[in-house]
DRENDO-1510 file (C-alpha; in Angstrom, 1 decimal, always signed):
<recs>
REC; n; res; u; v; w
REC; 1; UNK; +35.8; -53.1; -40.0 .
REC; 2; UNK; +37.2; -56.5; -38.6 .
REC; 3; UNK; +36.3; -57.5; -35.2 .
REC; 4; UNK; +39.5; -56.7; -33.7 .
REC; 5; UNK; +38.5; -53.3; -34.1 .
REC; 6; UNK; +35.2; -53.3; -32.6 .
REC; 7; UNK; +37.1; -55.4; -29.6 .
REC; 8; UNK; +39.4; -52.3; -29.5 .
REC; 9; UNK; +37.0; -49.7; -29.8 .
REC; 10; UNK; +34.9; -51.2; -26.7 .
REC; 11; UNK; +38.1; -50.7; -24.5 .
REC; 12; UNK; +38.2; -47.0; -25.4 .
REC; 13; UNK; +34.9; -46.6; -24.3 .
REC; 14; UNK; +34.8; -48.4; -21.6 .
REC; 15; UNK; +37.8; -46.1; -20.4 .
REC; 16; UNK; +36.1; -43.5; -21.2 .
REC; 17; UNK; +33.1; -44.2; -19.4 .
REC; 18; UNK; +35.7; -45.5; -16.3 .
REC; 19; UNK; +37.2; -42.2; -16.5 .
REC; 20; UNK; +34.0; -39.9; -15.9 .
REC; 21; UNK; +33.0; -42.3; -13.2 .
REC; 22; UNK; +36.3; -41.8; -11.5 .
REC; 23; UNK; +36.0; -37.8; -11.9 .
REC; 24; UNK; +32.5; -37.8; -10.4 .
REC; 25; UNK; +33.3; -39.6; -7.5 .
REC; 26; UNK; +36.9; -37.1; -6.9 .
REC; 27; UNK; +35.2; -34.0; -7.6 .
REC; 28; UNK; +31.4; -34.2; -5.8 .
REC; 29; UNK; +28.9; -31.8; -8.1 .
REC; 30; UNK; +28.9; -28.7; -6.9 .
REC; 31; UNK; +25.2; -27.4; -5.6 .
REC; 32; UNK; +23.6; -24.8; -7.8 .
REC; 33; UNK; +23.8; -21.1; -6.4 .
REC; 34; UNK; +20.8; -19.9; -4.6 .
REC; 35; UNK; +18.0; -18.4; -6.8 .
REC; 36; UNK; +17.4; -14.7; -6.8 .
REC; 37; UNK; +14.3; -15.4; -5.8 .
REC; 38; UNK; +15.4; -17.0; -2.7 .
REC; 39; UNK; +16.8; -13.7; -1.2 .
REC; 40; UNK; +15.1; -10.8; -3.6 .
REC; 41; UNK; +11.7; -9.6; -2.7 .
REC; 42; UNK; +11.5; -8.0; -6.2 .
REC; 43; UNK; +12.4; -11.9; -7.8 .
REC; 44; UNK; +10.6; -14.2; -6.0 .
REC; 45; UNK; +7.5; -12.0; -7.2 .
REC; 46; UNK; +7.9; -11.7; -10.7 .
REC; 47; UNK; +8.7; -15.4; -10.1 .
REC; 48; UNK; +5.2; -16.5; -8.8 .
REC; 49; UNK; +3.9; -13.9; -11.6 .
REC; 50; UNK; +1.7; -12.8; -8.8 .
REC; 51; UNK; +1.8; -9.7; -6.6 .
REC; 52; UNK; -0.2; -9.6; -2.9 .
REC; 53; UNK; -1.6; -6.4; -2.4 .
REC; 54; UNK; -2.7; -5.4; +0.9 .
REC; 55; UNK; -5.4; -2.5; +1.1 .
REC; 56; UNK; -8.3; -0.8; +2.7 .
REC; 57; UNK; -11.9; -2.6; +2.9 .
REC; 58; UNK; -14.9; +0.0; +3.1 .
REC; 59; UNK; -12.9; +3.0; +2.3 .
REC; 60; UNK; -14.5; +4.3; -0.9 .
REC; 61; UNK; -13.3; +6.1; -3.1 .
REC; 62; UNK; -10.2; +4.9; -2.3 .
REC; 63; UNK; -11.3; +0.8; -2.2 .
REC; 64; UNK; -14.0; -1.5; -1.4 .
REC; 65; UNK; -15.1; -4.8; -2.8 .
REC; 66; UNK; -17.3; -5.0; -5.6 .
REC; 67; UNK; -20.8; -6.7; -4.7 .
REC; 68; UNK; -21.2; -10.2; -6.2 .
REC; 69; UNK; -17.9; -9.6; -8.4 .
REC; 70; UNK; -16.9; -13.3; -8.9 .
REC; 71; UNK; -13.4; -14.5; -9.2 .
REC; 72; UNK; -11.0; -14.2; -12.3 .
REC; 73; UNK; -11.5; -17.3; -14.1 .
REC; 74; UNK; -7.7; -19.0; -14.1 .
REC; 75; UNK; -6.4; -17.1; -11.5 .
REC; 76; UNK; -3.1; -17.2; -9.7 .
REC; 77; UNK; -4.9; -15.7; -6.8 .
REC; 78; UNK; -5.0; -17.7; -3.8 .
REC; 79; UNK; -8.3; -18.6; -2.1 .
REC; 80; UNK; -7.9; -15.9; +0.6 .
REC; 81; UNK; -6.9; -13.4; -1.7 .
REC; 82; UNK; -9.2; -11.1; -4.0 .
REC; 83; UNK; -8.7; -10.9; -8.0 .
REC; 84; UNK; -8.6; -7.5; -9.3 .
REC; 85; UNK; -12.5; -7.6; -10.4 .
REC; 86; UNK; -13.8; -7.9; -7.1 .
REC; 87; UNK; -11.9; -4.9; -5.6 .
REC; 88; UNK; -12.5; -0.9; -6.9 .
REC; 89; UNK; -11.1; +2.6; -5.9 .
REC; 90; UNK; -8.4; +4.7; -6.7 .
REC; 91; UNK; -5.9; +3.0; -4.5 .
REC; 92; UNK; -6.5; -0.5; -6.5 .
REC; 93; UNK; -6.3; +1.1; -9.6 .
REC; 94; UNK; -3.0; +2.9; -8.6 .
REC; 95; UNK; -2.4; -1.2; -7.4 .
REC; 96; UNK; -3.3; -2.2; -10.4 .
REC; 97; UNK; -0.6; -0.4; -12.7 .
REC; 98; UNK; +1.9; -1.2; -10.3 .
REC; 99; UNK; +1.0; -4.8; -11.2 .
REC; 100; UNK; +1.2; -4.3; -14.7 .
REC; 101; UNK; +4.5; -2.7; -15.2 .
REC; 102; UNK; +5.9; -5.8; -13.6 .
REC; 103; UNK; +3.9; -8.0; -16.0 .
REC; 104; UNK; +2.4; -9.9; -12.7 .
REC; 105; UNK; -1.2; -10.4; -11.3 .
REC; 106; UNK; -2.6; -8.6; -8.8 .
REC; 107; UNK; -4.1; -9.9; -5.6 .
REC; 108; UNK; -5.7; -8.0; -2.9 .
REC; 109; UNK; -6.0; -8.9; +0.9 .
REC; 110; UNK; -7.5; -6.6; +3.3 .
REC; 111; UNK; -5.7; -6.6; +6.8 .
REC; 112; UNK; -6.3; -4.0; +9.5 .
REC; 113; UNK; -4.4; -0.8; +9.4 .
REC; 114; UNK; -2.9; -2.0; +12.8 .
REC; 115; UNK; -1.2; -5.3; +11.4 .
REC; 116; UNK; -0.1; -3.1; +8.3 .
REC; 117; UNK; +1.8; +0.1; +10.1 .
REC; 118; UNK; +3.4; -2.5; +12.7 .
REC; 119; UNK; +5.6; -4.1; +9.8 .
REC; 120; UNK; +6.7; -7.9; +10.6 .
REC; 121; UNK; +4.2; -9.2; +8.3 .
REC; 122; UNK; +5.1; -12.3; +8.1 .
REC; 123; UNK; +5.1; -12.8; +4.1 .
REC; 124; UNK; +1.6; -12.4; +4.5 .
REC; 125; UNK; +1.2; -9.9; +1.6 .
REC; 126; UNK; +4.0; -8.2; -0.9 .
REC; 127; UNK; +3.2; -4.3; -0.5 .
REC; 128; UNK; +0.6; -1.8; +1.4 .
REC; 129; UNK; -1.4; +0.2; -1.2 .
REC; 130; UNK; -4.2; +1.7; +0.8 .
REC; 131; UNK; -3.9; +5.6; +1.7 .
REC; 132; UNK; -1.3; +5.4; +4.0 .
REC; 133; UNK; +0.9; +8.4; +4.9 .
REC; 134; UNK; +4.3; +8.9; +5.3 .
REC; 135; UNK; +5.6; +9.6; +8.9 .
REC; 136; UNK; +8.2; +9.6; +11.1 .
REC; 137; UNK; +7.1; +6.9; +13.7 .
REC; 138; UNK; +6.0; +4.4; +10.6 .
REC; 139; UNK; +9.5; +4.5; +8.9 .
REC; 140; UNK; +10.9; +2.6; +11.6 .
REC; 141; UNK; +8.7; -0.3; +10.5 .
REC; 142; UNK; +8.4; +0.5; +6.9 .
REC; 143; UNK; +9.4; +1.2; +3.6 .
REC; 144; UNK; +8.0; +4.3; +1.4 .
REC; 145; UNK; +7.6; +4.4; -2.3 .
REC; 146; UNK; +7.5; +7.8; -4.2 .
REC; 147; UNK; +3.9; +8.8; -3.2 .
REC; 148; UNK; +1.1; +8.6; -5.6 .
REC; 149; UNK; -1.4; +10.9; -3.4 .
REC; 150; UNK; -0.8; +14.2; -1.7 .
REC; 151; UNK; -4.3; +15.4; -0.2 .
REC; 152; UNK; -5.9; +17.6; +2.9 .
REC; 153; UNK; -7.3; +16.4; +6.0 .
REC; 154; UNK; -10.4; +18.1; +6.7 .
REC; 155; UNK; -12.6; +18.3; +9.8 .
REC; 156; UNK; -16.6; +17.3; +8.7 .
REC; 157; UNK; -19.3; +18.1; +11.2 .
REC; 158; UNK; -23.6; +17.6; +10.6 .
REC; 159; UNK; -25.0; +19.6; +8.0 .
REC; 160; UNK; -27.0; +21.3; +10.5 .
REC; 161; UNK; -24.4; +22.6; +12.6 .
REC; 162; UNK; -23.8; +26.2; +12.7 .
REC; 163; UNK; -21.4; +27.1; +15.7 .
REC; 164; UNK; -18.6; +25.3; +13.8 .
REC; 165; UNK; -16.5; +27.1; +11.4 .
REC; 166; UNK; -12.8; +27.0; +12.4 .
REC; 167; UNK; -10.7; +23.4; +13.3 .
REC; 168; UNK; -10.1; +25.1; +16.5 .
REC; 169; UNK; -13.8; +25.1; +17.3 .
REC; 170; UNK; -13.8; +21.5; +18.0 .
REC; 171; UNK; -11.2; +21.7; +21.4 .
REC; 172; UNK; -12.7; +19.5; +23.9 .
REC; 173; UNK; -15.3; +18.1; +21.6 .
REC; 174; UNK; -16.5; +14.4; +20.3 .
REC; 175; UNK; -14.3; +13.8; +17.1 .
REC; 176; UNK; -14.4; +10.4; +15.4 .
REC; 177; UNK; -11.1; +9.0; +14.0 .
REC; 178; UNK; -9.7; +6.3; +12.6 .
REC; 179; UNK; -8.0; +3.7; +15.3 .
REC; 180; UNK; -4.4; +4.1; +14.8 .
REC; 181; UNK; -3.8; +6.4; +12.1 .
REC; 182; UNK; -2.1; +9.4; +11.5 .
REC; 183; UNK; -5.1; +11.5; +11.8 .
REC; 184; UNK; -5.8; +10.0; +15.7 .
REC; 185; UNK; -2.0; +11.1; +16.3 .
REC; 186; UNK; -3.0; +14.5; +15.0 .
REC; 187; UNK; -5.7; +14.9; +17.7 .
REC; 188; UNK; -3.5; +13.5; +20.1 .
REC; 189; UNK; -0.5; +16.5; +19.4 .
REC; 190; UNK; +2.0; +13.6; +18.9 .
REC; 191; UNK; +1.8; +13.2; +14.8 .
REC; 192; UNK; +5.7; +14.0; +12.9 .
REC; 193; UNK; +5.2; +14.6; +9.1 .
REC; 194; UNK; +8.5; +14.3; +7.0 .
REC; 195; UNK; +9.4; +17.8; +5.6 .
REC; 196; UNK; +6.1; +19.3; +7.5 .
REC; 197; UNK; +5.3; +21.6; +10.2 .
REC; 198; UNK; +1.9; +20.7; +11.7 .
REC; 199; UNK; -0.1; +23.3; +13.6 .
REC; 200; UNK; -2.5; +21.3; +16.1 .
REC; 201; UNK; -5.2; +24.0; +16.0 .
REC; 202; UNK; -7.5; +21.3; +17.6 .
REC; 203; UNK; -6.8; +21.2; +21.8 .
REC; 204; UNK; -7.9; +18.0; +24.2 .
REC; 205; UNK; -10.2; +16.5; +21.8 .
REC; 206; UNK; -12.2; +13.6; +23.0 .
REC; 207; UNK; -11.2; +11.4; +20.9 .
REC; 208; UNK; -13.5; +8.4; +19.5 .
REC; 209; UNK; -12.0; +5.9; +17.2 .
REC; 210; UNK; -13.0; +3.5; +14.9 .
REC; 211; UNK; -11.3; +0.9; +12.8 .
REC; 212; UNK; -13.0; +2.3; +9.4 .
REC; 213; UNK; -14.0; +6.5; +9.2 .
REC; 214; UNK; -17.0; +5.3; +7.3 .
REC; 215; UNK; -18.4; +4.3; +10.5 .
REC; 216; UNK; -17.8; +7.4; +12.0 .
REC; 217; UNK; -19.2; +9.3; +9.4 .
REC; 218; UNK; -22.2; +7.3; +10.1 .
REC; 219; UNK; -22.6; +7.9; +13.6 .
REC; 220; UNK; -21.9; +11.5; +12.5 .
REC; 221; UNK; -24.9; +11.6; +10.4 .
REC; 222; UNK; -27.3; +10.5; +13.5 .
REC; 223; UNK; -27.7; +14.5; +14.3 .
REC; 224; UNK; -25.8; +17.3; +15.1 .
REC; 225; UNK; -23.8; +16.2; +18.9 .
REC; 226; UNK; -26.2; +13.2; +19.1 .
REC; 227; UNK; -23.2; +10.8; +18.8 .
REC; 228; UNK; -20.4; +13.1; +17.2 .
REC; 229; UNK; -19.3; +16.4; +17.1 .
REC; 230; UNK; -17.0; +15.7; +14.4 .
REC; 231; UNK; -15.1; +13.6; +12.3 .
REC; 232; UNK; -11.4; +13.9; +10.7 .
REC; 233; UNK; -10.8; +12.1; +7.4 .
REC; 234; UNK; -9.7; +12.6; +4.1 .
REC; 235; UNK; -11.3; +14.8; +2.2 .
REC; 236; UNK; -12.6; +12.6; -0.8 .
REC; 237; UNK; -13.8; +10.5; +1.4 .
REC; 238; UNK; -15.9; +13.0; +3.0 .
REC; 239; UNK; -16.9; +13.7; -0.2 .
REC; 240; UNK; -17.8; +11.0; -1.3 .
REC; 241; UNK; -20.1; +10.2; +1.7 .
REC; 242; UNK; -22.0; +13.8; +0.7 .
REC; 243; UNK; -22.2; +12.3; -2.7 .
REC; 244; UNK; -24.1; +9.2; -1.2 .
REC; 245; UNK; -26.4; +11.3; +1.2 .
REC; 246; UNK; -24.7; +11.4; +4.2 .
REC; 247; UNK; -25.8; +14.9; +5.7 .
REC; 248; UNK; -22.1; +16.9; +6.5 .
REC; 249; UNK; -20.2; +19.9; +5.8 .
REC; 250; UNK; -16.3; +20.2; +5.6 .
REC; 251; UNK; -14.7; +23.2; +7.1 .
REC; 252; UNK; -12.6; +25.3; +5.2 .
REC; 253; UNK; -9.0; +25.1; +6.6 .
REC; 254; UNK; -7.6; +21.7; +6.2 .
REC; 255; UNK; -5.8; +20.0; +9.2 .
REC; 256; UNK; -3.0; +19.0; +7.8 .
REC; 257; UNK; -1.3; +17.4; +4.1 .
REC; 258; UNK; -0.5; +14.1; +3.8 .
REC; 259; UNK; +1.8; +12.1; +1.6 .
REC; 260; UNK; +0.5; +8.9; +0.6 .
REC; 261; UNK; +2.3; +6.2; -0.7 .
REC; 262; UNK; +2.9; +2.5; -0.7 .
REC; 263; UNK; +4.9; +0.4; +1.9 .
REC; 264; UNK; +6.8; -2.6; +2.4 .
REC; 265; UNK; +7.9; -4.5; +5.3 .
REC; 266; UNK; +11.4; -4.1; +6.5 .
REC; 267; UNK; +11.5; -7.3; +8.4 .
REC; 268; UNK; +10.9; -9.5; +5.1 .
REC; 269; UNK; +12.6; -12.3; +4.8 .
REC; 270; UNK; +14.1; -11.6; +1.2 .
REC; 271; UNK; +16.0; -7.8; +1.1 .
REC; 272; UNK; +12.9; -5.4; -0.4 .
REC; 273; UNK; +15.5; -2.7; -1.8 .
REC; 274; UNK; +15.3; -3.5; -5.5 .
REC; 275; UNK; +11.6; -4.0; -5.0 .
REC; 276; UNK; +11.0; -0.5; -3.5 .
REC; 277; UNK; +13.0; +1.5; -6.0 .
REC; 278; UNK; +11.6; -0.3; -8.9 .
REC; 279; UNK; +8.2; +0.7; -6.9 .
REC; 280; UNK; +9.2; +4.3; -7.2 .
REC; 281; UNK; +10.0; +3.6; -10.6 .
REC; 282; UNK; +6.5; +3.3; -11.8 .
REC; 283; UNK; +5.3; +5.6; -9.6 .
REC; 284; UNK; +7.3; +8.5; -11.0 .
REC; 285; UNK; +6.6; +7.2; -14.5 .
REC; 286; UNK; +2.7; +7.4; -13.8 .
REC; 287; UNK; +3.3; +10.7; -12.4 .
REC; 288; UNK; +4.8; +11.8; -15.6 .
REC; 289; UNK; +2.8; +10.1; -18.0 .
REC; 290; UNK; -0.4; +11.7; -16.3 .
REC; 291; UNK; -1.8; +8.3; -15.3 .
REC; 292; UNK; -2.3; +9.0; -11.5 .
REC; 293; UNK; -3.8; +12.1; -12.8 .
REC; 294; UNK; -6.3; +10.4; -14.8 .
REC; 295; UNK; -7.3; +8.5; -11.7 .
REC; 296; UNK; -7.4; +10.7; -9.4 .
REC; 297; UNK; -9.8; +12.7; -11.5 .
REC; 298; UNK; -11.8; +9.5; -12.1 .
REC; 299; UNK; -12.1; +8.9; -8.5 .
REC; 300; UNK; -12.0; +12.0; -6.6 .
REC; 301; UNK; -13.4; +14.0; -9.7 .
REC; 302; UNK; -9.6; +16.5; -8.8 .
REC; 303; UNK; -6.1; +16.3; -9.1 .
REC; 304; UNK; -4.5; +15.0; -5.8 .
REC; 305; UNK; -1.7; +13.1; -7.3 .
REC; 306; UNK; +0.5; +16.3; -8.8 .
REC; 307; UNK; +1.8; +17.9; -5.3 .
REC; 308; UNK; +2.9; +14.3; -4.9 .
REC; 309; UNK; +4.9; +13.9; -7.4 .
REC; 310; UNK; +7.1; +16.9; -5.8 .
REC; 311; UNK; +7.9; +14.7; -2.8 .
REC; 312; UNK; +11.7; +14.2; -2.8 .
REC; 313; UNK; +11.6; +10.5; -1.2 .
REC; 314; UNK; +15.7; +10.3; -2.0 .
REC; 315; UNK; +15.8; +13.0; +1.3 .
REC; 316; UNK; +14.4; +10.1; +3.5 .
REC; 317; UNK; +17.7; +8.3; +3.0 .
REC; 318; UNK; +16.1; +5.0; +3.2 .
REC; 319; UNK; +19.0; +2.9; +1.7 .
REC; 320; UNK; +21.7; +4.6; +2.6 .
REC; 321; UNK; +24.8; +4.0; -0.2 .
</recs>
């Protein structure tokens, strides 16, 4: 090719090159669309590939940490939060699955039940997975997932003690309960259940609370009315403390059924809808599959997870169409 041409063929490109100049500086680039991350709660976690998990500490046998458990080596985890080998019980394990289905890593933190059922959590963690019922008053704050437990609420008192045998009996006496939970509504005559009519058999109880039921179990155990007359819990958890030593009895009649399930904050910053539903997703598939089964009769040595799967969440009209 003679040099003419190559002289020529520099001015087309050269024009060329002009030519895009010229378009980039008429037409600015246009910015990228926001990320789904950015405004999904459901994205931006399978982004991180990490999940934060808020639950219950000292509540066997529905969590508690693991003594000396060290951390997952690699861990997406941040310092503050737990790996999943240094938490146990049937709520982390229910945690746990969750996790799984959505291919992520689980990560536990372990707020009070206070900061948890007020909602504006700031981003602090993803989801509540820690034995907390479904009512009225906590939907304003909250989101509810299909529930994974449905279990009574039972009334222990000392081993020893024979003038108890009927909830009723307790009127006016010493109950121990945990601080801000359903079950110190209960006492108080104030507690709504979704779908439930609750009969408060038990009149002006003098109410003690405590920020874990474990410690009222404990105070319990001192002797028949030496600190307690009573506590209300769950009844696995009553169980369990029996198991352990702890000298109680339950009485026969539950309190009341609740519905427990996980929560999400309805102030978050990124719209939780597609997170929740996909929530309920794997929930109803565990229930189906007979994995919450399987747990709940590794934990709590029954089924408790069956009656749940009967809840019809859809009737809560939580997003509306």
């Amino acid at each position: 090719m003679s040099n003419r041409w190559y002289y020529i063929a520099g001015i087309i490109l050269l024009l060329g090159i002009g030519s895009i100049v010229l378009m980039t500086l008429i037409i600015p680039p246009q910015p990228d669309p926001s990320p789904a991350s950015q405004t999904d709660k459901l994205a931006e976690i399978l982004a991180r590939g990490r999940i934060v998990i808020a639950t219950d500490s000292a509540y066997p046998p529905n969590s508690d940490l693991v003594p000396g458990a060290s951390r997952t080596a690699g861990t997406k985890c941040a310092p503050t939060e737990y790996t999943a080998n240094q938490v146990t019980g049937y709520n982390v394990a229910v945690a746990e699955e969750i996790a799984r289905q959505l291919g992520v890593e689980p990560c536990f933190v372990m707020p009070t039940r206070t900061q948890i059922i007020s909602g504006s959590w700031a981003e602090g963690w993803d989801i509540h997975v820690g034995s907390l019922t479904i009512t009225s008053d906590r939907m304003k704050a909250l989101y509810f997932t299909q529930p994974y437990y449905a279990g009574p609420v039972v009334m222990f008192v000392h081993k020893n003690n024979s003038a108890f045998s009927e909830i009723s009996d307790l009127s006016g006496k010493r109950v121990g309960v945990c601080a801000g939970c359903i079950l110190e509504r209960y006492l108080q005559g104030t507690l709504e259940l979704p779908g439930q009519t609750i009969d408060f058999a038990v009149k002006n109880a003098s109410i003690v609370a405590y920020d874990n039921e474990a410690n009222a179990l404990s105070d319990l155990a001192a002797g028949d009315g030496v600190k307690l007359d009573a506590v209300l819990t769950n009844l696995p958890m009553g169980q369990d403390a029996i198991k352990n030593g702890i000298p109680i009895r339950p009485l026969n009649k539950p309190a009341f059924y609740g519905y427990v399930a996980a929560a999400v904050d309805k102030k978050s910053s990124r719209d939780p809808a597609s997170f929740v539903n996909t929530v309920t997703g794997i929930i109803r598939q565990q229930h189906s599959d007979g994995t919450l089964q399987k747990l709940s009769q590794q934990y709590y040595g029954q089924d408790r997870s069956t009656e749940a799967g009967k809840f019809n969440i859809s009737a809560l009209g939580q997003f509306p169409p």
